[in-house]
Every structure is written in C-alpha cells, then in structure tokens.
C-alpha positions as CSV (number, residue, x, y, z in Angstrom):
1,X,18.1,-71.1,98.3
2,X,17.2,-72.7,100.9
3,X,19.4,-75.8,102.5
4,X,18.8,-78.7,105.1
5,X,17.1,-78.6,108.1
6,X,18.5,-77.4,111.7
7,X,17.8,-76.7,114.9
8,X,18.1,-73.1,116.4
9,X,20.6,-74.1,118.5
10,X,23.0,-75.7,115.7
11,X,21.9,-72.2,113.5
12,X,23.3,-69.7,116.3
13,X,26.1,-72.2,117.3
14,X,27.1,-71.7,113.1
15,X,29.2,-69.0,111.6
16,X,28.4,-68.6,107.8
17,X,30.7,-67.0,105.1
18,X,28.2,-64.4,104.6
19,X,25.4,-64.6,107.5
20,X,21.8,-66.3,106.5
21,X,18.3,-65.8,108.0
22,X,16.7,-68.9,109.8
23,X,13.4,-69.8,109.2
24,X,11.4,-72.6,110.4
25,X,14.2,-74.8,110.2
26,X,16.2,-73.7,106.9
27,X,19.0,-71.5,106.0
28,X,18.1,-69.3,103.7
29,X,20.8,-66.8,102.0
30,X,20.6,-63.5,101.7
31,X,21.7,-60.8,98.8
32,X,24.5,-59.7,99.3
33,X,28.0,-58.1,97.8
34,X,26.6,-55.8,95.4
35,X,28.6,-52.3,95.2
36,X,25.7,-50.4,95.9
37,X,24.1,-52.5,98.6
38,X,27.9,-52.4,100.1
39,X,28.2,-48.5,100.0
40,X,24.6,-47.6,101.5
41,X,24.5,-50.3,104.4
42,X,27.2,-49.2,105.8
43,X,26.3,-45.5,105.3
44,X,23.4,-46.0,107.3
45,X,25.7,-47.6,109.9
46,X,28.0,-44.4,110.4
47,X,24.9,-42.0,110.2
48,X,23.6,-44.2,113.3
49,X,27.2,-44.9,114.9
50,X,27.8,-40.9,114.8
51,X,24.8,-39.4,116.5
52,X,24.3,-42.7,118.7
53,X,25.0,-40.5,121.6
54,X,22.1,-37.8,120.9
55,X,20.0,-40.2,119.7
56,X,20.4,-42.9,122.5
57,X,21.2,-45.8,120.1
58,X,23.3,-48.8,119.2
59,X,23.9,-49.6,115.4
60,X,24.1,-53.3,115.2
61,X,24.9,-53.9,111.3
62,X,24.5,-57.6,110.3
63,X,22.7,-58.7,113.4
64,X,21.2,-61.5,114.1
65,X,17.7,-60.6,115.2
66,X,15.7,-63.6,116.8
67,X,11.7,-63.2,116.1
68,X,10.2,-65.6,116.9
69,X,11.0,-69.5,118.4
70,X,12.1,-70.5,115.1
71,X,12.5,-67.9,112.7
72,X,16.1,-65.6,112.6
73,X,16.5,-62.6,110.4
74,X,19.7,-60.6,109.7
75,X,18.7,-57.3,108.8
76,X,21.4,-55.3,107.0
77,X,21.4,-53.1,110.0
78,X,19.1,-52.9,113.4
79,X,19.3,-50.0,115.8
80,X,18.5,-51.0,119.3
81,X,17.7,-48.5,122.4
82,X,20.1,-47.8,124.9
83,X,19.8,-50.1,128.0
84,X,17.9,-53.0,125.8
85,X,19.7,-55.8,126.8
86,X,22.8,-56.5,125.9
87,X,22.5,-60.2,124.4
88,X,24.7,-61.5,121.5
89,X,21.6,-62.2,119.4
90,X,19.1,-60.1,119.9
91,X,15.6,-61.2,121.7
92,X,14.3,-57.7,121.9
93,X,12.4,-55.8,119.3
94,X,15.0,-53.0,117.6
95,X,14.0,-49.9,117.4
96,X,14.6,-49.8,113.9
97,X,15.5,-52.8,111.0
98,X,17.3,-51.7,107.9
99,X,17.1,-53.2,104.8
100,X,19.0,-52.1,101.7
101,X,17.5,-54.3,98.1
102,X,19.6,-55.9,95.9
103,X,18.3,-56.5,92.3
104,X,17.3,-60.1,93.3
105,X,15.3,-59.4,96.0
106,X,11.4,-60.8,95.9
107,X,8.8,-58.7,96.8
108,X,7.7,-62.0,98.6
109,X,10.7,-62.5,100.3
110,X,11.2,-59.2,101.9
111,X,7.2,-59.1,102.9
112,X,8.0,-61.9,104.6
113,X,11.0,-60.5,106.4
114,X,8.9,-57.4,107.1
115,X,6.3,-59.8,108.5
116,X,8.3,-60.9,110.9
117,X,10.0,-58.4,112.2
118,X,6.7,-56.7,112.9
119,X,5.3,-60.4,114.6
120,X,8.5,-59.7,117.3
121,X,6.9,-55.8,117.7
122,X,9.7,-54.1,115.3
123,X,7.6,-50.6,114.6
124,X,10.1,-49.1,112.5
125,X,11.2,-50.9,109.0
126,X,13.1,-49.0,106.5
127,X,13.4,-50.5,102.9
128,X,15.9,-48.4,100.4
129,X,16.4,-49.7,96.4
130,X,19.6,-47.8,95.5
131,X,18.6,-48.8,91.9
132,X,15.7,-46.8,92.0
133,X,16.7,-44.1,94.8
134,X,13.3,-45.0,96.6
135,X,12.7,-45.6,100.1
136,X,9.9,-47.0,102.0
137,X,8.2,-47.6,105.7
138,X,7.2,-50.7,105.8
139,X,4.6,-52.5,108.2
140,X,1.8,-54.5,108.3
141,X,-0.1,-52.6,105.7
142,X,2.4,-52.8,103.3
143,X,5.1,-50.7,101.9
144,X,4.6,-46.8,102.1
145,X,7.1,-44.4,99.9
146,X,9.1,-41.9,102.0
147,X,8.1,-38.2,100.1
148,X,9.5,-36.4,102.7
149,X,13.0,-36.6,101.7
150,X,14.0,-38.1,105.3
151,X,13.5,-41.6,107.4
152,X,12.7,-40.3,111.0
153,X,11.9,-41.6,114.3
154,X,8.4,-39.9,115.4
155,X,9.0,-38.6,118.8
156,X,12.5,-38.5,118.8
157,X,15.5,-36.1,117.2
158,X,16.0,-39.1,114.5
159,X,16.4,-38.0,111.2
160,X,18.4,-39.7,108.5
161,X,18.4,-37.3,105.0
162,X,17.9,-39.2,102.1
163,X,20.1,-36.9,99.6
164,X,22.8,-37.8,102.1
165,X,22.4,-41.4,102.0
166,X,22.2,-41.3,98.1
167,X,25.1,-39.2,97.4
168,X,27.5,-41.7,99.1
169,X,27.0,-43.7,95.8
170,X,27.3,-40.9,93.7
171,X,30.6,-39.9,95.1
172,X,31.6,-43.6,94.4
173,X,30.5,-43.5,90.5
C-alpha cells in the first residue's frame, strides 16, 4: 500500500518498523514476517557471511539499495564486492539482489523491483518461492527457472546449493 508523498532525503533520513522501498515519491511496504520467508533470507545471509572471505563479498541483508534518483529498493539481501564503496545506502550496483516471495507478492510488483535493479546495472537477481521450492534468475527478459540445483556466480567460486537452502525449512517443520 502505498502512502504520502516524500522526498528522498526525508525517505533515507526515516527509520520504518519494518523497512519499505521508495519509489517515485511513495512508500511502499514490503512482505514481510512470514516463517518461511524469515528462515530462508537469513539462510542466504550466513551461506554469504560464511564464505565472504573466499568469495570476496559483503552480505548486506535488508539493504537499502538506491537505483535510481528517486526510486529505493530493500532487497531481502544484496551482496556487494569487496572494496565497493563503503556508503550506508548503497549507490553502487550489488553484485547480487536476493529476493525471497511471500504469498502476497505480484508478479507485477516484483517485475518492477527486478526492473530496477537491472536500470542501476544489478546483473545478478535471484527470486526463491519457498512455497513452491522454485528458484529463478531474473533480468530483463524475464524470469528463468534455476534446473541446475544451484544459484552461481559465472566466473567466480560462487555456488549456493539449493537442497541446502530448502532443507533449513524442513529442519524447522
């Protein structure tokens, strides 16, 4: 739902209860405090936080990611390069956005999020459903189902095992 208008300035001065993208002007919420949404974000977060060294990264979960002059997103978790700068919103195109779907989520919504993460030059978007144990690239052409089993990184060690991912909310059935 989306609420009164602001400037960017008053929108990154804010603090919300649970953080909201900023798009031309209006907060809009996000999905959030599902179980399974609130097992696998985080999941992705330690996978990231515990090979950040190998893999020359910096999980930033719950980010806010600045994309364009007036348009904010707050993936459920970006992954930045080591030595991209180090500002408290970030200005610089992740290497990777995160997003984990809740049941409410619009197909229009999140191609709209995609969109503009790839307008700021994000090449790698990762979409999960933990309903439906599906993941997906996503880019300019759309959304394309991971087969492989594994998100990865082409051209670098990245690798993050899907069965793995998944079997964080099996062992909290």
């Amino acid at each position: 739902m989306a609420q009164s208008l602001m400037s960017v300035g008053e929108y990154l001065r804010s603090s919300f209860r649970q953080d909201c993208d900023y798009v031309d002007g209006e907060i809009e919420e996000r999905n959030w405090g599902e179980r399974d949404h609130s097992v696998l974000q985080p999941a992705f977060g330690v996978v990231f936080h515990r090979n950040r060294d190998t893999w020359k990264v910096v999980p930033l979960p719950v980010q806010r990611v600045q994309v364009s002059e007036t348009r904010i997103r707050v993936p459920d978790l970006c992954v930045s390069q080591r030595g991209d700068p180090r500002d408290q919103f970030v200005r610089t195109p992740p290497l990777i956005c995160i997003e984990v779907l809740s049941p409410e989520d619009k197909l229009s919504r999140l191609q709209a999020r995609v969109d503009d993460c790839v307008s700021l030059g994000v090449e790698h978007i990762w979409v999960v459903d933990p309903v439906t144990r599906h993941a997906y690239t996503a880019g300019p052409t759309g959304f394309i189902e991971v087969r492989s089993g594994e998100f990865t990184v082409p051209g670098t060690p990245i690798r993050v095992a899907l069965a793995d991912l998944f079997a964080e909310l099996d062992d909290e059935s």
